[in-house]
C-alpha positions, -999 to +999 in steps of 0.1 A: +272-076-823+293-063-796+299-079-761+275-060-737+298-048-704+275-035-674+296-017-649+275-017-617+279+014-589+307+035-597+294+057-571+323+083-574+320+081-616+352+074-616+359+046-636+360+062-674+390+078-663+411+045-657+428+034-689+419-002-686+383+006-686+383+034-713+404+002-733+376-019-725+352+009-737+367+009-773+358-026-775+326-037-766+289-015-756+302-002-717+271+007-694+282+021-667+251+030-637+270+053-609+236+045-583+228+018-562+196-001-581+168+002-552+151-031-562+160-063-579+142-055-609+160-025-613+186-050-611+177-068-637+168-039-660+203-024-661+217-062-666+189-081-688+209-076-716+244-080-703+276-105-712+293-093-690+285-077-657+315-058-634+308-047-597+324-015-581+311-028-551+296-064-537+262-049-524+238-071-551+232-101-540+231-129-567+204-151-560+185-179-581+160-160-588+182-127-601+204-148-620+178-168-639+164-136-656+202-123-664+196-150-693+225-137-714+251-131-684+282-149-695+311-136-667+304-118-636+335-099-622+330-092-585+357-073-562+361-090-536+377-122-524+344-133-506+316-149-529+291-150-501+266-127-518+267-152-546+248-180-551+274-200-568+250-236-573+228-210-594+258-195-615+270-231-624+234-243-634+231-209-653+267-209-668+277-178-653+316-179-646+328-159-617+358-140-617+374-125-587+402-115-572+421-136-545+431-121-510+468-121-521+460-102-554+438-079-534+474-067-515+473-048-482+461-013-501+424-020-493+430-034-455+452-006-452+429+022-462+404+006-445+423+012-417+435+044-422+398+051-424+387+040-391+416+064-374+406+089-393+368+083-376+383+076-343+401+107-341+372+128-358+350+116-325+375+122-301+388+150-313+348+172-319+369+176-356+335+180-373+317+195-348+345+222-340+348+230-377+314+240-380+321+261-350+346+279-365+330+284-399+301+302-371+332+323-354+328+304-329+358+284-306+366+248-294+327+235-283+342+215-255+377+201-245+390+173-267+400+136-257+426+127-248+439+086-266+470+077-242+459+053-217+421+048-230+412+014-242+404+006-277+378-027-284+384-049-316+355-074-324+379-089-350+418-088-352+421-098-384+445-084-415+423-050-408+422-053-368+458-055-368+465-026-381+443-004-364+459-023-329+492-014-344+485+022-342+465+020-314+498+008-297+516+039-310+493+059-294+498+043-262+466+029-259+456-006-245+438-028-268+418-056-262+405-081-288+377-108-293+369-126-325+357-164-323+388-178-330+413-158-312+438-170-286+458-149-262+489-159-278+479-142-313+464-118-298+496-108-273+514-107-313+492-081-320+498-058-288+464-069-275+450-087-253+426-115-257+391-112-234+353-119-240+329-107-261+311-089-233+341-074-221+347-055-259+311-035-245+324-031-204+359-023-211+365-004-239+368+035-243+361+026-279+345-004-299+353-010-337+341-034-352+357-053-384+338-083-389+327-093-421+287-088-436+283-131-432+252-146-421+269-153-388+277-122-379+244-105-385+234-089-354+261-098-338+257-063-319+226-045-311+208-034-281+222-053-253+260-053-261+255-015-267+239-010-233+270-025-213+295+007-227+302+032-207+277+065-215+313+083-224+323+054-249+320+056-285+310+020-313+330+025-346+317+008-372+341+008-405+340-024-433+346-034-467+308-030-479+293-067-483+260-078-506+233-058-487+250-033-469 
């Protein structure tokens, strides 16, 4: 009988086409479900039967209870560095090895077009890009004048290996950037063109908020109502992350 491969979310259907996959294809029974399951037991109906599970992305969370009715799960290959979506007790009991990659073999091409990402929504909101298009397609002209980034101040709750990159271009547009993350001092931050201040400060200070903070059970809620009320009406909260178990 041959080794059962479930390949969860390709949301794009794009995996057939890589070579490595279409190899792996020829050589075992390759499911390959391009939707989110809405439920654990849909969960467990695409994997019952599964050897082998892949993940496109880490949004299922691997709990006791899911992994003890994945009876003939051998190897589950995850994408990401962090296992916190895993419950990694329960894959030992249930002899489930875990494979994934490390944060050196993940290389800057993910934090980088993460990055790239959150300019490209930065400049989309400052800019009216989306709205303005739709204008145009209407023949209609520029809705209202667009903003203007030299001299406004762009907020980072976290300046990690993502933060720093989008500080880096925020310093080649001129802009001032400020940065809070737990752990930060000023003198990492001032390595990173920003400047170190408070958490509250991010919210009353900031032309523009992003956010790049992992989906951890310590940074749950980390902003909602009241951090959101201290921006400035004219402000805008950018939100753009690696998707984490959940999200």
């Amino acid at each position: 009988m041959m080794t059962r491969v479930v390949m969860l979310e390709d949301y794009l259907d794009y995996a057939k086409q890589i070579p490595s996959v279409q190899a792996l294809a020829a050589r075992t029974d390759l499911h390959i479900h391009t939707t989110k399951a809405s439920s654990e037991a849909e969960t467990v109906a695409r994997t019952r039967e599964a050897d082998i599970v892949v993940t496109i992305r880490d949004r299922v969370i691997y709990t006791e209870s899911l992994l003890a009715q994945l009876g003939h799960l051998k190897l589950l290959s995850v994408c990401g560095a962090r296992l916190s979506h895993i419950d990694l007790d329960a894959a030992t009991r249930h002899g489930v090895l875990i494979c994934a990659p490390s944060a050196a073999e993940q290389g800057g091409h993910t934090k980088a077009a993460t990055a790239e990402q959150t300019w490209n929504l930065i400049m989309g909101l400052m800019k009216d890009t989306v709205m303005n298009d739709r204008a145009m397609r209407e023949g209609r002209w520029q809705t209202q004048p667009s903003r203007g980034l030299v001299g406004k101040t762009l907020g980072l709750l976290g300046l990690g290996a993502i933060g720093q990159q989008v500080a880096q271009i925020a310093n080649a547009m001129r802009m001032r950037v400020i940065a809070w993350s737990p752990n930060l001092t000023p003198e990492r931050a001032q390595a990173h063109g920003a400047e170190c201040i408070s958490f509250e400060q991010i919210f009353t200070d900031s032309d523009i908020v992003s956010l790049h903070a992992p989906m951890l059970p310590e940074n749950r809620d980390m902003v909602g109502e009241a951090e959101l009320s201290l921006m400035p009406q004219h402000a805008f909260f950018d939100q753009y992350c690696p998707s984490r178990a959940g999200a």
